[in-house]
C-alpha positions in Angstrom: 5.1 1.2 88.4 2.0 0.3 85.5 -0.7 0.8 87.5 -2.4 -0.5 84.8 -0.8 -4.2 84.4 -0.8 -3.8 88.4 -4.5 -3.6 88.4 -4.4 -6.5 85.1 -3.0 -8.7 88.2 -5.6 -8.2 90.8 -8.2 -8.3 88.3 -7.2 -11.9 87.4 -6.5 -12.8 91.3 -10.1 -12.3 91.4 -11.4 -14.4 89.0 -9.4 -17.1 90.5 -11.3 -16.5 93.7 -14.3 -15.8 93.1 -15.4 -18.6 94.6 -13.2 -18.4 97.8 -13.2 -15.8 100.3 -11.4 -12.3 98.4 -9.3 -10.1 100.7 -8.4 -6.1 100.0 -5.4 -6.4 102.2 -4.3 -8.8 99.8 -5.5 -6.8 96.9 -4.2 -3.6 98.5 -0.6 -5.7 99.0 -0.6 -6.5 95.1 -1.0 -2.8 94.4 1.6 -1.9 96.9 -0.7 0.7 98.5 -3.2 0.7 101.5 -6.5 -0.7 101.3 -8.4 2.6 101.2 -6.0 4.2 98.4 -6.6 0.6 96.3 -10.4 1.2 96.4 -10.2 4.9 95.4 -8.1 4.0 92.5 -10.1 0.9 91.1 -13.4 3.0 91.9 -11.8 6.2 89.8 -10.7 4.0 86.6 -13.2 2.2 86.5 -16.9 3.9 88.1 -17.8 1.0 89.9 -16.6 0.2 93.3 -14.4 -3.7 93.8 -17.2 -4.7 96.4 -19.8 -4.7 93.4 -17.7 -5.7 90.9 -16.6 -8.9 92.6 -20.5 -9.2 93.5 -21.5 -9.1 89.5 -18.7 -10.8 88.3 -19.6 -13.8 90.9 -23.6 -13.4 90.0 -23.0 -13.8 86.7 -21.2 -17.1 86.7 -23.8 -18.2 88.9 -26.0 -17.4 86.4 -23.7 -19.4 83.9 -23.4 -22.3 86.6 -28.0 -22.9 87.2 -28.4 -22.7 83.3 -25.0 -25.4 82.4 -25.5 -27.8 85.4 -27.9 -29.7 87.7 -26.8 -27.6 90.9 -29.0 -26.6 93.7 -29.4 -23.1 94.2 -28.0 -23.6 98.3 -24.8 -25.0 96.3 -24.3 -22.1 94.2 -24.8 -20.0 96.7 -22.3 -21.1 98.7 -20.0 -21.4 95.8 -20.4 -17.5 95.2 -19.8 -17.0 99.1 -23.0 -16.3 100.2 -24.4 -17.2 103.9 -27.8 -18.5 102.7 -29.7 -19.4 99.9 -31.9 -16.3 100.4 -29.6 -14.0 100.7 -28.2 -15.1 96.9 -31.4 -15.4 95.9 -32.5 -11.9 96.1 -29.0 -10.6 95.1 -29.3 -12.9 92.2 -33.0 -11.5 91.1 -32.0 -8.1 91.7 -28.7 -8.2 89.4 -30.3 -10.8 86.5 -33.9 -9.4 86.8 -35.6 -13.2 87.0 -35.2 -15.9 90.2 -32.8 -18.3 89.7 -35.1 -21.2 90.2 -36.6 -20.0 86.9 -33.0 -19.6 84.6 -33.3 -22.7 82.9 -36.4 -21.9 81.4 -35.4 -18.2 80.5 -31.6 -18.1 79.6 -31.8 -15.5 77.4 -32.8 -13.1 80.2 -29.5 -13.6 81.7 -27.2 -10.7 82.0 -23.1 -11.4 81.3 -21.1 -9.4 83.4 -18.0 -9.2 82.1 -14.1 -9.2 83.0 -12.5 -6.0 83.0 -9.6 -5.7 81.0 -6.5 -2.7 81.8 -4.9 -1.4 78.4 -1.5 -1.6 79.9 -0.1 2.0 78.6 3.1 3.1 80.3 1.6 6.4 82.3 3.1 10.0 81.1 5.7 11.4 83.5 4.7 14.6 84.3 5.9 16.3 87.6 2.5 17.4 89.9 3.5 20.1 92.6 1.8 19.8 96.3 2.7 20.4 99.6 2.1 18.8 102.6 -0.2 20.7 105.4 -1.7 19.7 108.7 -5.1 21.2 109.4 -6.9 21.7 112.9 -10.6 20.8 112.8 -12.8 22.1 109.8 -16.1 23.1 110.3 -17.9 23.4 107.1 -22.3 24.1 106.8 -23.9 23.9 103.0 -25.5 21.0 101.1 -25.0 17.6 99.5 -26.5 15.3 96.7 -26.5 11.6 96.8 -24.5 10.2 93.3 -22.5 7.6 92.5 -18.9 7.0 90.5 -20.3 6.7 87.7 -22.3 9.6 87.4 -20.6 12.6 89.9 -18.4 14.0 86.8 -21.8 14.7 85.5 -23.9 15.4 88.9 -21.3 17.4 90.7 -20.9 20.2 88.2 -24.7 20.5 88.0 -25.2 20.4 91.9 -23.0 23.2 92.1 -24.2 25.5 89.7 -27.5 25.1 91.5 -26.3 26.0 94.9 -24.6 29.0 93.2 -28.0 30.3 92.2 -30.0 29.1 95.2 -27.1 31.0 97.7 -24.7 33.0 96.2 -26.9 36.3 96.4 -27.3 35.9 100.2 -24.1 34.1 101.5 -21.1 34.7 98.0 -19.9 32.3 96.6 -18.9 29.3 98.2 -15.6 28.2 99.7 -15.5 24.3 99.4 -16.5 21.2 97.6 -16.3 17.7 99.1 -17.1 13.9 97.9 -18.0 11.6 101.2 -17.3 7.8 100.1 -20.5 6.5 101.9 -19.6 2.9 102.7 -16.7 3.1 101.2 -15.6 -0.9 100.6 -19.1 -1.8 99.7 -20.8 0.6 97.3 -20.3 2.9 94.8 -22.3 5.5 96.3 -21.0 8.7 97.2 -22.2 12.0 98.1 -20.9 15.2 97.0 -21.7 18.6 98.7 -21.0 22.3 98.5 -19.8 24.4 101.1 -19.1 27.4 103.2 -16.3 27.4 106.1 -18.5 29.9 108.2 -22.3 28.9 110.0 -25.5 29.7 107.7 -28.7 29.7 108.8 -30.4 26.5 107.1 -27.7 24.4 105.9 -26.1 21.2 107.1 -22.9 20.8 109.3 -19.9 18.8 108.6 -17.0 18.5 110.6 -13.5 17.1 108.7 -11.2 16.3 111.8 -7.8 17.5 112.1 -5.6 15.4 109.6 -2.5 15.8 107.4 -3.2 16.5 104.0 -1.8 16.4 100.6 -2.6 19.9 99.1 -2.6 19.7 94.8 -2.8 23.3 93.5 -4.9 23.8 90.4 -4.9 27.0 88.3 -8.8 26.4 87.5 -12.0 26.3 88.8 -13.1 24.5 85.5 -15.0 21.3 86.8 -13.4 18.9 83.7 -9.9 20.7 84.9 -10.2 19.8 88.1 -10.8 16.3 87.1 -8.4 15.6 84.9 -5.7 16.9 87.7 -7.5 14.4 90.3 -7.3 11.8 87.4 -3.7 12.2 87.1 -3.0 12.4 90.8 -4.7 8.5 91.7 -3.1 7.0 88.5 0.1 8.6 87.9 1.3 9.8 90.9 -0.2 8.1 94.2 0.8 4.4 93.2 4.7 5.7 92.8 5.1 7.6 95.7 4.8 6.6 99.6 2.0 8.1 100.5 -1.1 6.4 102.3 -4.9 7.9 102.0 -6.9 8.2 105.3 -10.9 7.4 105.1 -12.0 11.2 105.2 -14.2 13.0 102.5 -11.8 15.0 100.1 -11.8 18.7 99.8 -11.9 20.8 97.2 -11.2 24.8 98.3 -11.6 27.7 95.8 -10.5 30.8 96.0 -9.0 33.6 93.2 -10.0 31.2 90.2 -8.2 28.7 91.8 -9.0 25.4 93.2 -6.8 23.1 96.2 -7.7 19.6 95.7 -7.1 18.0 99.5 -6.5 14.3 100.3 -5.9 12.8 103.3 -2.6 11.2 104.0 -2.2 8.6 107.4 0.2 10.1 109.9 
């Protein structure tokens, strides 16, 4: 499979709906994966989740639609799929930055969204070793940051060098990362959070149920190594195999300069 020209094809089945209701089973049936794996991969290539891209592509036709026609703004809204004029209203002011009763009078403050676009490359065949575990529950106590996809390449590194300082004289050094996908088909935002598998005093608790998980063993601790292999594993890798992702945070689990990237699979 090109996941590439794969996602070319759900890119344009979008644009031909953006004005009627747009499914991610559908989406996820194009890709030939699940609906949660579909979102992790469009949300890793390109840092913006398909909830808000399909919201900015559809605002900013709407945009194009008040300043080129004589349309209500009730119309338009309902056009875009939106339940009431309010609602679009105060999407529309908060992604363009002016009301859309006023865009006639102020085009040029109008902001173009534009198409995304897949450089349909064939993907490198290189072999990834994993194994497949099944872990009991995991109880896991540290701290989190708020970021989104965009910005955790950059915010995650950082956030752990801080708790480093901040614990690793008191407690060592810490046993796990892991990246909560908060609302996970309608926002970007994420949280990302360093851990210990033992009780602190004065951190937070997190419990990861039992689940069956694809383990991806990385000779690094490095955090643009440990990207590049997670990289690799959405875009090369999960599309061509059979495997389905489960809606729990990944793991990350260090140990001996080493680093475990851990997905969840369905059973």
């Amino acid at each position: 499979m090109n996941i590439y020209k794969e996602l070319n094809g759900i890119i344009e089945y979008i644009e031909e709906n953006l004005e009627n209701e747009i499914k991610y089973e559908e989406l996820a049936r194009r890709l030939g994966v699940n609906e949660y794996t579909m979102q992790r991969l469009f949300s890793l290539l390109c840092n913006i989740s398909i909830a808000e891209y399909i919201r900015n592509r559809r605002l900013s036709s709407a945009g194009v639609d008040l300043q080129n026609s004589d349309n209500k703004i009730v119309d338009v809204a309902i056009k875009y799929q939106y339940e009431s004029a309010t609602a679009f209203s105060r999407a529309f002011e908060k992604f363009h930055g002016i009301k859309p009763s006023i865009v006639k009078d102020n085009p040029e403050k109008l902001k173009i969204f534009t198409k995304i676009v897949f450089t349909e490359v064939e993907p490198v065949q290189n072999s990834i070793e994993y194994s497949i575990i099944t872990r009991d529950e995991l109880v896991l106590y540290g701290e989190g940051i708020d970021t989104t996809e965009a910005h955790i390449g950059r915010d995650a590194p950082a956030f752990f060098q801080e708790f480093r300082k901040e614990y690793c004289s008191k407690f060592g050094e810490p046993n796990y990362g892991m990246t909560i996908y908060e609302k996970r088909f309608e926002s970007d935002k994420l949280k990302y959070c360093v851990l210990y598998d033992r009780e602190l005093e004065g951190l937070d608790k997190y419990v990861i149920p039992k689940s069956k998980w694809i383990v991806l063993k990385i000779p690094s601790q490095n955090a643009k190594d440990i990207q590049e292999i997670t990289c690799r594993f959405y875009v090369d890798f999960l599309p061509s195999s059979k495997y389905k992702l489960k809606d729990i945070p990944e793991l990350e689990y260090y140990y001996d300069d080493v680093t475990e990237l851990l997905v969840a699979l369905e059973d």
